[in-house]
KOLTI-883797 format. One record per atom (N, C-alpha, C): x, y, z; residue in three letters. Coordinates in steps of 0.05 Angstrom, whole numbers, padded with zeros to 5 digits, always signed. Layout:
! residues N
XYZala...
//
This chain:
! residues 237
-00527+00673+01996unk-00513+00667+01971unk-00485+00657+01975unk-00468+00671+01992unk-00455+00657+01997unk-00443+00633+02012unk-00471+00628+02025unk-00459+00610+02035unk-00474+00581+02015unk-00490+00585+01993unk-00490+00565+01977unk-00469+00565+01959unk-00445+00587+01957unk-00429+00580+01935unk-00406+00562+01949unk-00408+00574+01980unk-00384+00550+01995unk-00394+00520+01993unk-00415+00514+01998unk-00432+00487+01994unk-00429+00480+01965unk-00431+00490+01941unk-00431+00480+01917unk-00399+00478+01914unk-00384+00481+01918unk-00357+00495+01917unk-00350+00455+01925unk-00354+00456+01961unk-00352+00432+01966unk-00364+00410+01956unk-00378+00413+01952unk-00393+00386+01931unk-00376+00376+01920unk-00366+00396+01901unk-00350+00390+01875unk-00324+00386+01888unk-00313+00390+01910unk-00287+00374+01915unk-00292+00357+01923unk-00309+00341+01938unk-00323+00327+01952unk-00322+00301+01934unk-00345+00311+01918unk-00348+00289+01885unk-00323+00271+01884unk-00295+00304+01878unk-00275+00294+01862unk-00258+00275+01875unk-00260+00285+01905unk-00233+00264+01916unk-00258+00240+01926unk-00285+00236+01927unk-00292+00207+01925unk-00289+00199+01895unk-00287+00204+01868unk-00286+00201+01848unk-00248+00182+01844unk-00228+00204+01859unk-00212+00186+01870unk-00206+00170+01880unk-00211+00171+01893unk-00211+00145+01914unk-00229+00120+01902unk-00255+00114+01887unk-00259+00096+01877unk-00240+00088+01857unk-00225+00103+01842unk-00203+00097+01821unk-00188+00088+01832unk-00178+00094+01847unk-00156+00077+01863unk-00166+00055+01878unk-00179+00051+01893unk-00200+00024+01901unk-00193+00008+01879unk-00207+00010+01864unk-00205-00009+01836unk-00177-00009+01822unk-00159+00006+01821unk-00140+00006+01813unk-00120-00026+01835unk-00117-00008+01854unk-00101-00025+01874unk-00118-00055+01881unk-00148-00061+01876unk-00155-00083+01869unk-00139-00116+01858unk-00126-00103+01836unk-00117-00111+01822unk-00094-00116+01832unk-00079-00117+01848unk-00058-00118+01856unk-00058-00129+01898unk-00078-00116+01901unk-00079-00123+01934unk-00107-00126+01935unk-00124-00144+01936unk-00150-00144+01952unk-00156-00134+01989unk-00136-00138+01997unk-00126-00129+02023unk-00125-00099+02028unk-00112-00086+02007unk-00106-00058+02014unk-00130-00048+01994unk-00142-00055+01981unk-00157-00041+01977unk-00187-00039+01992unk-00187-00059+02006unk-00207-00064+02016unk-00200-00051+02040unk-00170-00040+02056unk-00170-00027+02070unk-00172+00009+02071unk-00167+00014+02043unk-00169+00036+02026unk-00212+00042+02031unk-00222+00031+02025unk-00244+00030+02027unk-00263+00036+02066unk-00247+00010+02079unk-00257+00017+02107unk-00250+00044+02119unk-00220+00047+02113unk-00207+00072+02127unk-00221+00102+02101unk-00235+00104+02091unk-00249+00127+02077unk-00269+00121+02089unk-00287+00103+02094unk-00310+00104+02109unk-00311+00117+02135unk-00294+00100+02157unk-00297+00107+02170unk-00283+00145+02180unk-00263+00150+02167unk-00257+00179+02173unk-00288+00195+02165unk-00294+00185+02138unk-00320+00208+02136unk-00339+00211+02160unk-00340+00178+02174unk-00368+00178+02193unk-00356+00189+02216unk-00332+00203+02221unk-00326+00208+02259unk-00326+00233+02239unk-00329+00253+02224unk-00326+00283+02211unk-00358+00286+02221unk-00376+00268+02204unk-00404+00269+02215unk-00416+00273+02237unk-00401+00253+02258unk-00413+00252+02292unk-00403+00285+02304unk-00379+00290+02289unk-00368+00304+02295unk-00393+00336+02290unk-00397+00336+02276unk-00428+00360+02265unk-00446+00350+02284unk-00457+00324+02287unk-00481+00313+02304unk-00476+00329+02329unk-00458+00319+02339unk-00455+00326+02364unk-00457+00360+02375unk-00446+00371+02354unk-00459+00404+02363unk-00484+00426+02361unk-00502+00394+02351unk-00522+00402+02345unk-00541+00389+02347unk-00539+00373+02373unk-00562+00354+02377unk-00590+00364+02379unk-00597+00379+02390unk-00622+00393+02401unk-00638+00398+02380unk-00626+00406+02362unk-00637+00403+02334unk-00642+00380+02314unk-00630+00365+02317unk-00633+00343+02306unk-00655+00327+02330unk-00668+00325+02347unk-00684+00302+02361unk-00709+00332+02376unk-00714+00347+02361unk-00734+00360+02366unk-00765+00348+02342unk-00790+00343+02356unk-00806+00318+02346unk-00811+00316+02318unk-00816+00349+02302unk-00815+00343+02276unk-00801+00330+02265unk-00778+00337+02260unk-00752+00335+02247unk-00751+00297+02252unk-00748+00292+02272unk-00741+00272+02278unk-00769+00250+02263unk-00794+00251+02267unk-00811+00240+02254unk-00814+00242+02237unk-00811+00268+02216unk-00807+00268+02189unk-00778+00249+02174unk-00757+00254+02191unk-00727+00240+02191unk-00742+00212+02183unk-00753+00203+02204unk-00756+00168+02206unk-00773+00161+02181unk-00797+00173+02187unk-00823+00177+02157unk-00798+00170+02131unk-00791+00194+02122unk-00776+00192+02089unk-00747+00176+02095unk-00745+00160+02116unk-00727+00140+02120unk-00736+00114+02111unk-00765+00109+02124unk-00774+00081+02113unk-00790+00087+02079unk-00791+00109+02070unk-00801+00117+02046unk-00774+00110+02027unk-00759+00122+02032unk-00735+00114+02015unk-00730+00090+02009unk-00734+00071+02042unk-00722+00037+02032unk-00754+00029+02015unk-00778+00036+02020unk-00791+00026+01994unk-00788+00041+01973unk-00788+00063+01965unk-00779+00070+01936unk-00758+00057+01926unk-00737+00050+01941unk-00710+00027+01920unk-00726-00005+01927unk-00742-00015+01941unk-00743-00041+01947unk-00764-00039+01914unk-00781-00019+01916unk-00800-00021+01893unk-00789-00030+01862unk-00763-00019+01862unk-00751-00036+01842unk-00748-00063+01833unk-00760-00077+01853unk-00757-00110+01844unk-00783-00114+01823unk-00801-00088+01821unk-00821-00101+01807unk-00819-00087+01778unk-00801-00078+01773unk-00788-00074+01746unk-00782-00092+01733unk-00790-00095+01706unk-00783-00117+01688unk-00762-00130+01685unk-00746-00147+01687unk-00717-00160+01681unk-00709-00143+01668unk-00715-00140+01637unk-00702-00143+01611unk-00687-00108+01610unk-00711-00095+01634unk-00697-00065+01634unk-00664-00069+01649unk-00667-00080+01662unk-00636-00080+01675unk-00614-00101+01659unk-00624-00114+01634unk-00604-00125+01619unk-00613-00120+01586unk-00620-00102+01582unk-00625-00098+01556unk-00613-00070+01546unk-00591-00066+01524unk-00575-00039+01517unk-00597-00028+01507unk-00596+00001+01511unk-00572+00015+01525unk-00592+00023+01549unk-00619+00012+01544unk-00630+00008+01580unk-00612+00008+01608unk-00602-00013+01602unk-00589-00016+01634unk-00569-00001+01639unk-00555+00010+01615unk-00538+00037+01637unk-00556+00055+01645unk-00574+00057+01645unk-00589+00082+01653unk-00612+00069+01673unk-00614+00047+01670unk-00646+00038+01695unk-00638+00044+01715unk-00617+00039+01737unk-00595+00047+01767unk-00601+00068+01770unk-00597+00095+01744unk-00602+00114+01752unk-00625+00126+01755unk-00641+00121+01726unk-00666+00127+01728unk-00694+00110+01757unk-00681+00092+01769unk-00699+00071+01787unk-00689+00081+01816unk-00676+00088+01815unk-00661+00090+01845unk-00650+00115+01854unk-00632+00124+01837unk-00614+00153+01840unk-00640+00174+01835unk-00652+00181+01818unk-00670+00194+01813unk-00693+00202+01836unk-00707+00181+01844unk-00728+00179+01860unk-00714+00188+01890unk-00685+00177+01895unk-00673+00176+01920unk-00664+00206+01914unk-00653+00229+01900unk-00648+00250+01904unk-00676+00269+01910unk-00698+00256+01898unk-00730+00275+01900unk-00733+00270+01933unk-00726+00252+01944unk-00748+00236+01969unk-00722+00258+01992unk-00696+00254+01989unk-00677+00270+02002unk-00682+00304+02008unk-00680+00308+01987unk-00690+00339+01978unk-00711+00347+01993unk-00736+00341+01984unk-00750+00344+02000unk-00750+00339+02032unk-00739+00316+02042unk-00744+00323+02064unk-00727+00342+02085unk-00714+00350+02075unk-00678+00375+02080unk-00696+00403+02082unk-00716+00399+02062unk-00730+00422+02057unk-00754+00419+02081unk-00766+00398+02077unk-00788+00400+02101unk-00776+00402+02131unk-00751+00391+02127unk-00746+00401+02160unk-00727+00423+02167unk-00737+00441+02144unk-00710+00462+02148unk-00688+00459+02156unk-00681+00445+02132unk-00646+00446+02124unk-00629+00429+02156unk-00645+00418+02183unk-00642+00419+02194unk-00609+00394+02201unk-00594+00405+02214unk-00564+00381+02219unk-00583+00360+02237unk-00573+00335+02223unk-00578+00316+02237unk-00603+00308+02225unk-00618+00318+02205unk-00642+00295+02193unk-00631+00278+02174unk-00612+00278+02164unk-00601+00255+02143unk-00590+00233+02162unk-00582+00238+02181unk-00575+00221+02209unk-00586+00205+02206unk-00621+00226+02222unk-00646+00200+02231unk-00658+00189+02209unk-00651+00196+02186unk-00672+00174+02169unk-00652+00154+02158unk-00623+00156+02162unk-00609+00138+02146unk-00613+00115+02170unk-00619+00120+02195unk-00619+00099+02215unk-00652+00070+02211unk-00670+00083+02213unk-00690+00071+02199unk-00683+00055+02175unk-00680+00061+02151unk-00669+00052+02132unk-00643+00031+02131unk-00630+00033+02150unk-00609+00023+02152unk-00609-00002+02166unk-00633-00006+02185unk-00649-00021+02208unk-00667-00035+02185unk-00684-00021+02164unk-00700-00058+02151unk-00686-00058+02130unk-00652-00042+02126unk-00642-00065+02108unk-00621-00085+02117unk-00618-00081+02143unk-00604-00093+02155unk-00624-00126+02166unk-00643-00127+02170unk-00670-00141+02166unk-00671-00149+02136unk-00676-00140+02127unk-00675-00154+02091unk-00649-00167+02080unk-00628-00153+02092unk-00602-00178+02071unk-00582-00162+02096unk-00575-00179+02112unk-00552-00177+02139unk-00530-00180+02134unk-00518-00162+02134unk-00495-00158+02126unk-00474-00132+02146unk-00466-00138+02173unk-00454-00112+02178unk-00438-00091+02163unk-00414-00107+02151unk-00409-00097+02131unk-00403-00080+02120unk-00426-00082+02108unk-00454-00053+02092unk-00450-00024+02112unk-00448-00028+02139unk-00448-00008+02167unk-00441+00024+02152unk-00415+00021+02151unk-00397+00043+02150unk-00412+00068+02122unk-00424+00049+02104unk-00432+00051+02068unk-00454+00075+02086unk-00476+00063+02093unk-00498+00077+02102unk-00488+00103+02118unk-00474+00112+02138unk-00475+00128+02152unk-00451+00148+02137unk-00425+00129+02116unk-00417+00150+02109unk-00434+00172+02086unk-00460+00154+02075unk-00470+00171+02058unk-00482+00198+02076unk-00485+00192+02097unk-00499+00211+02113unk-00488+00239+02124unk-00453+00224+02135unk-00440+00242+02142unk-00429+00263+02123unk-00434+00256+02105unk-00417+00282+02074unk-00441+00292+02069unk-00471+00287+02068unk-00496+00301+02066unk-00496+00316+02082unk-00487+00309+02111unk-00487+00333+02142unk-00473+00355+02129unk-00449+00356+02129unk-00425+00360+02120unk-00435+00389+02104unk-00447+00380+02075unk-00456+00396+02057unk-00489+00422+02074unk-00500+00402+02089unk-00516+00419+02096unk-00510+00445+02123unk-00484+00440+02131unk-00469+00453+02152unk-00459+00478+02135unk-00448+00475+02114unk-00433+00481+02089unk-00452+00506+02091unk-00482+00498+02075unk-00507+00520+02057unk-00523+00532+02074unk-00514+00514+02111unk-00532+00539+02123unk-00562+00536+02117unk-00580+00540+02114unk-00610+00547+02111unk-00617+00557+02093unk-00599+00569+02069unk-00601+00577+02044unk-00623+00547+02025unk-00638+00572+02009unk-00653+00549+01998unk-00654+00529+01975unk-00621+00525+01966unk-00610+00511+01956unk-00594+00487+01965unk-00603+00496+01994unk-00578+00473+02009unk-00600+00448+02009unk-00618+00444+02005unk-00635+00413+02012unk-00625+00403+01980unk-00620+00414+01962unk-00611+00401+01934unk-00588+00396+01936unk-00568+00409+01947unk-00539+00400+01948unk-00534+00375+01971unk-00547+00387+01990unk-00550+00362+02013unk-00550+00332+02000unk-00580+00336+01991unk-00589+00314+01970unk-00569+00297+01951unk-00554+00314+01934unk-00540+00309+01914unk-00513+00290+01928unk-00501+00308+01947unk-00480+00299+01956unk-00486+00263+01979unk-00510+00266+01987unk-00520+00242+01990unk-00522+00216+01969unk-00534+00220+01947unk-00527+00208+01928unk-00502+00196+01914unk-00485+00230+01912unk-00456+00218+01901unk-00444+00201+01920unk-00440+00205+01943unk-00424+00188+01966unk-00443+00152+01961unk-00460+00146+01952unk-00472+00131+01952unk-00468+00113+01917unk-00468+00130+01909unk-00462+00120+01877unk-00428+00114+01877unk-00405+00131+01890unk-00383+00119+01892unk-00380+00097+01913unk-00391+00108+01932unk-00381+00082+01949unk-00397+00059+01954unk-00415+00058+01941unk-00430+00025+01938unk-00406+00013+01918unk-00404+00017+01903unk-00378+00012+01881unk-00361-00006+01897unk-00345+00016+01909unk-00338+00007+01935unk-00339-00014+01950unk-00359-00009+01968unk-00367-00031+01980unk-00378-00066+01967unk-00391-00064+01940unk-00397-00078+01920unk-00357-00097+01918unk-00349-00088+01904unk-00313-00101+01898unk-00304-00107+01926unk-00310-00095+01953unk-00306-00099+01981unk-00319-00135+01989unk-00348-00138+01988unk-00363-00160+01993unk-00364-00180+01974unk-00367-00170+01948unk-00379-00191+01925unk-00358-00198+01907unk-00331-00170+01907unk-00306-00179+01884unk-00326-00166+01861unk-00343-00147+01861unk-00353-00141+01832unk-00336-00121+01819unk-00324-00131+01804unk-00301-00116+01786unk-00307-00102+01762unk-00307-00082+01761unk-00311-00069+01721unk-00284-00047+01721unk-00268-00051+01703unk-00244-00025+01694unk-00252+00001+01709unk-00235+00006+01725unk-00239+00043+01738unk-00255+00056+01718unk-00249+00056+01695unk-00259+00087+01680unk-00286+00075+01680unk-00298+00052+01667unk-00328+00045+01664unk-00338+00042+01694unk-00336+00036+01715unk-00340+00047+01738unk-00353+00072+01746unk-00330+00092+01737unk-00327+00124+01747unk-00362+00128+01731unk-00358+00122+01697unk-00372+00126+01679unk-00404+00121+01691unk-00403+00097+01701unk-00433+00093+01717unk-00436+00111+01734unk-00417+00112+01749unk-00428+00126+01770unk-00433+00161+01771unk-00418+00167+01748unk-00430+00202+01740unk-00452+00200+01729unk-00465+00175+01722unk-00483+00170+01705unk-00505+00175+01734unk-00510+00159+01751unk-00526+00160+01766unk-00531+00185+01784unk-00497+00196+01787unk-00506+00226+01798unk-00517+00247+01782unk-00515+00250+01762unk-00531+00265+01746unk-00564+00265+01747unk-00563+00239+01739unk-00597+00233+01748unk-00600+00244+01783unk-00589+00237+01785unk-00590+00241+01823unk-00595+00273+01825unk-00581+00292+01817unk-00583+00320+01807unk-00612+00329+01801unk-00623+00314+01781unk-00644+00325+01771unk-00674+00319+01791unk-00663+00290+01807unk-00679+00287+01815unk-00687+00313+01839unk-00660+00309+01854unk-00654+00338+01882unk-00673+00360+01877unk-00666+00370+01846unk-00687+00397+01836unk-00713+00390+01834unk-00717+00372+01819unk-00750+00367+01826unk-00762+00363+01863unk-00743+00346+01873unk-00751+00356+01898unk-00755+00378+01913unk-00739+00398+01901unk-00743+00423+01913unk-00764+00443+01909unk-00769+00434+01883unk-00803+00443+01874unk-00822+00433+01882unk-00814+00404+01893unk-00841+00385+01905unk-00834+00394+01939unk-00823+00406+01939unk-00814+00413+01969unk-00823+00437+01979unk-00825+00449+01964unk-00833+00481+01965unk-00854+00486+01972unk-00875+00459+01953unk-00903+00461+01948unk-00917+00454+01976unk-00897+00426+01981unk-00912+00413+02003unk-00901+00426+02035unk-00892+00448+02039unk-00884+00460+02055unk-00894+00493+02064unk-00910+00503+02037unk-00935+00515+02043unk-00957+00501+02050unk-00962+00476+02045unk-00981+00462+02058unk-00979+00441+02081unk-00961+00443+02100unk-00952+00434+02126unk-00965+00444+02143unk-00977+00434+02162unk-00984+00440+02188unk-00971+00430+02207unk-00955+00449+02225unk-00945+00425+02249unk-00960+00417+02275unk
//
């Protein structure tokens, strides 16, 4: 118990100072394209050496065969559950008040269930958000090349480690894991998005999407944990 209230505890600072830092991203936008775009690299990359930093004391665990095959499995599962989105109707992603909610409901949603669960199937283990962000990161790097993109992928990974270091094996930690995977992902695509493309919307309508998608992302984590539960009395290794 307690060690899920230290993990929930961090979440929520976690959230808040990426919640900052996209405000200011976008803020200083407006004024430096330069520094904000350096504002952006230098948060990436501190999160990803905190990450290696967990990897590393815990390798053995992370590249033992389950874990690691399950890792890869709900790695290439994830890039088709978001690629599956292309076969969604247009009009949902531009039609009110649809499209504030399709991102979340298409992507955040499905991507907190597929997370969850697998945190759970590999017992909570450090270092499976690692191996499957690597797969994933490999055919989207194959689908639209962009290095770039690098830092986006592994920092979502390293604040997921992070949280699951946090909860320990408690059986709440594959939902927070999950979640905090998500949020790092809903702020800092933002991010990275105004970084590559210049996609600009006012900080507050920004922030606004993007609580929007963690929420969904939330609900999805819990349903994973019920779909996780199930399919984990029925595992054989």
């Amino acid at each position: 118990m307690r060690n899920s209230l230290l993990a929930t505890a961090l979440s929520a600072i976690i959230i808040a100072v990426l919640a900052f830092m996209l405000y200011i991203s976008f803020e200083v936008y407006a004024y430096s394209k330069v520094m904000s775009e350096a504002i952006t690299m230098a948060e990436s990359l501190a999160i990803i050496v905190v990450g290696l930093v967990l990897i590393n004391k815990n390798l053995k665990e992370v590249v033992r065969p389950k874990n690691l095959a399950l890792s890869i499995t709900f790695g290439i599962l994830l890039y088709a559950a978001q690629f599956a989105i292309a076969y969604i109707p247009s009009f949902v992603w531009y039609t009110p008040p649809l499209n504030y909610f399709a991102t979340a409901l298409f992507v955040y949603l499905p991507q907190g269930l597929i997370v969850s669960v697998l945190l759970l199937l590999t017992d909570n283990a450090y270092g499976s958000i690692f191996m499957m962000i690597i797969p994933f990161y490999i055919i989207s790097m194959i689908a639209f090349f962009n290095p770039i993109w690098t830092p986006f992928y592994f920092s979502m990974a390293a604040l997921a480690e992070l949280i699951i270091l946090a909860g320990k094996k408690e059986y709440i930690t594959p939902a927070l894991g999950s979640i905090m995977f998500s949020a790092a992902d809903a702020f800092l695509a933002s991010q990275f998005m105004l970084f590559n493309f210049g996609v600009y919307q006012p900080p507050l309508i920004q922030l606004s999407s993007a609580l929007i998608d963690i929420v969904f992302a939330i609900l999805g984590a819990f349903i994973g944990l019920a779909v996780g539960k199930k399919a984990k009395t029925a595992w054989r290794p």
